[in-house]
matplotlib code that plots the C-alpha trace (Angstrom):
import matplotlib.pyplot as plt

x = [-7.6, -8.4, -8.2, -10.3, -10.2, -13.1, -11.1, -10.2, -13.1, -11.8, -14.0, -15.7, -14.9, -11.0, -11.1, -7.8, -8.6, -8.9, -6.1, -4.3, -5.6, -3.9, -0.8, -1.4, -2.2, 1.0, 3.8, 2.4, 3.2, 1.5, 0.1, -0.7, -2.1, 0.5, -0.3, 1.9, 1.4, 3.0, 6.3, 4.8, 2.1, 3.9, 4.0, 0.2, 1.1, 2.7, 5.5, 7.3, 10.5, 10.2, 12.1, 10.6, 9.2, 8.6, 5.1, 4.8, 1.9, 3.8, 6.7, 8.7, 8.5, 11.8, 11.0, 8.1, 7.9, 5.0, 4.2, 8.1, 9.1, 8.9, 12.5, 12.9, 10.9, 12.1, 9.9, 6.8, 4.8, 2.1, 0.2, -3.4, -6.3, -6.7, -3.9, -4.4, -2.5, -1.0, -1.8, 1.3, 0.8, -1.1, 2.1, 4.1, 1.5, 1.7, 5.4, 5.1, 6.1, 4.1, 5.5, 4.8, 2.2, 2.4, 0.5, 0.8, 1.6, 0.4, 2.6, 6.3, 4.2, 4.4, 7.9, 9.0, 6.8, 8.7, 12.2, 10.6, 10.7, 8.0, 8.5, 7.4, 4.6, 6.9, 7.4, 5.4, 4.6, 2.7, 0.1, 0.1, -3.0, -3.6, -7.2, -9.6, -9.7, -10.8, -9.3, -12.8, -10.2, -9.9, -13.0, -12.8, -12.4, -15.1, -17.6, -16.1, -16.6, -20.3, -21.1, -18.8, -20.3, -23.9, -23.9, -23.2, -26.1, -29.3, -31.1, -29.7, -27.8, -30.4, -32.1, -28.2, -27.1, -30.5, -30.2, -26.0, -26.6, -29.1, -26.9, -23.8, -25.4, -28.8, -29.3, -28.5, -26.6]
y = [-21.2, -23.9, -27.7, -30.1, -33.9, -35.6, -38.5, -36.7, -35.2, -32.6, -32.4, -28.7, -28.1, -28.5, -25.4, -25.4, -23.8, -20.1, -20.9, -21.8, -18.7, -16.5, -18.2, -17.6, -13.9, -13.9, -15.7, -15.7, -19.4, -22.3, -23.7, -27.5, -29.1, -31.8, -34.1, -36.3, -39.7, -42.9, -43.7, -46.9, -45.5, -42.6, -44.4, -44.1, -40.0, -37.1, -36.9, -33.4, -32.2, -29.0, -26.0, -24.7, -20.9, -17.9, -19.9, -23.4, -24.5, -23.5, -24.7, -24.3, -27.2, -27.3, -30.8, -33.3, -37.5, -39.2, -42.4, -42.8, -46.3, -45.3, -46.0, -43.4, -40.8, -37.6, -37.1, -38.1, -35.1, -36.5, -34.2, -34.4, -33.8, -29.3, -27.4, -23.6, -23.3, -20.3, -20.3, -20.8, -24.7, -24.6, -24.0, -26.7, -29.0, -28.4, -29.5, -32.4, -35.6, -38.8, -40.1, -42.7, -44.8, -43.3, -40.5, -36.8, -35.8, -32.7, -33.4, -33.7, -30.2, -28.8, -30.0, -27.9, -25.2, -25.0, -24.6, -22.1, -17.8, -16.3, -13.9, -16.6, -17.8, -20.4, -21.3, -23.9, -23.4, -25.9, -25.9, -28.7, -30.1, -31.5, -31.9, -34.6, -36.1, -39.1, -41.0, -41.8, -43.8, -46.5, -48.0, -49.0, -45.3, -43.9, -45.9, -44.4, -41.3, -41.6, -43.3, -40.6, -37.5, -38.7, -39.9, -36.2, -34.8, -34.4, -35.4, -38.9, -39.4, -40.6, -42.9, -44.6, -45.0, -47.0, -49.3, -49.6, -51.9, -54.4, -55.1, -55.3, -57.9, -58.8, -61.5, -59.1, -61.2]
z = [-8.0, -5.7, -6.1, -3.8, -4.7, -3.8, -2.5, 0.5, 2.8, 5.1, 8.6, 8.2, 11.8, 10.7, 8.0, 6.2, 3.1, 4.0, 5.3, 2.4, 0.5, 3.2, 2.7, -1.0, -0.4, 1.4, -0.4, -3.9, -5.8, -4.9, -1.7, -0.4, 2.3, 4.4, 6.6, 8.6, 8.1, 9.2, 7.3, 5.9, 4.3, 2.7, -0.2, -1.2, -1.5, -2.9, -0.9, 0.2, 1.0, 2.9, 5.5, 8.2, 8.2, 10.2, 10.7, 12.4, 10.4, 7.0, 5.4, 2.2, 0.0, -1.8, -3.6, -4.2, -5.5, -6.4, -4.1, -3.5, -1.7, 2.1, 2.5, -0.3, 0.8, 1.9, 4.6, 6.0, 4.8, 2.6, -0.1, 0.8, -1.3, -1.4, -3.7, -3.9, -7.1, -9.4, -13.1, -14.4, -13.3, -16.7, -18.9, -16.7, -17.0, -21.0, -21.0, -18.2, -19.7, -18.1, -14.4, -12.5, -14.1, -17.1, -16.2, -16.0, -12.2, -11.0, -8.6, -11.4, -12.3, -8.6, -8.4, -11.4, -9.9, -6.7, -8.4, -10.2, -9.3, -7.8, -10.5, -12.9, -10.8, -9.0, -5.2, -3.4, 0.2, 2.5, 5.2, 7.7, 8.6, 12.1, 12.0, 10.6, 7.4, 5.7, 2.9, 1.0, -1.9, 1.3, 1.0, 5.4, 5.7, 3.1, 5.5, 8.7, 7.1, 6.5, 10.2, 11.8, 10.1, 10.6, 14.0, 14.5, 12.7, 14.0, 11.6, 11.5, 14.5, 17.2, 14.9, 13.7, 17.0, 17.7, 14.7, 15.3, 18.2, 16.5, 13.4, 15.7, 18.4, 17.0, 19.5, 22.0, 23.9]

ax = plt.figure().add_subplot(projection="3d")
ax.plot(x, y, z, "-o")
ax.set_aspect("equal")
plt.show()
């Protein structure tokens, strides 16, 4: 089954979650989308440690941390809002105890998932994602989001870009 948080949006034009089912299809286990991000921010993610494949855009993830400090991390391969995840993250989820903030971490649950045999429903793979996406839990890029996407449509792009300039220069100077 797939997972989609709503606090990332994922540009339709950058499809990645076929993509992850084919992995799925493929490997068996669990799959999740990576993104490369800047090492200082690494710390606002799921964080994975992962080989190479056969496949440039998938890797193995051998180990995962929750929001580690950036000097801490193990890479700079952030866990980014889609999961195409086998059932068995039910009965791992059961038995997680709370992580960091006291919480239950899918992502303790993925950890445990990826030491796991595939026999048992275990091994995580990952799909890295070049394309774009939008942190909509960053309040600056929620509303780049929104003027992005609709200066695109249609619908709402002509009439946007014509009110744009009079609320960025109203004396139009």
């Amino acid at each position: 089954f797939a997972v989609l948080l709503g606090d990332d949006l994922i540009d339709a034009r950058d499809p990645v979650l076929a993509r992850m089912i084919a992995v799925r299809e493929q490997y068996g286990g669990s799959v999740l989308c990576l993104m490369e991000v800047p090492r200082d921010q690494i710390s606002l993610y799921g964080c994975a440690a992962a080989q190479t494949t056969d496949h440039a855009d998938v890797v193995l993830v051998t180990d995962l941390v929750e929001k580690p400090d950036s000097a801490d991390a193990p890479s700079t391969l952030a866990v980014i809002g889609r999961y195409v995840l086998d059932p068995a993250v039910f009965g791992v989820l059961a038995r997680t105890q709370p992580g960091r903030g006291g919480e239950i971490q899918l992502t303790d649950a993925l950890r445990e998932l990826a030491r796991m045999p595939a026999s048992e429903g275990g091994g995580v793979r990952g799909v890295l994602f070049t394309g774009r996406r939008y942190d909509t839990g960053d309040r600056l890029s929620y509303l780049k989001a929104n003027i992005l996407l609709a200066l695109e449509r249609d619908d709402l792009g002509p009439d946007l870009r014509a009110w744009l300039p009079t609320v960025l220069d109203p004396d139009g100077s």
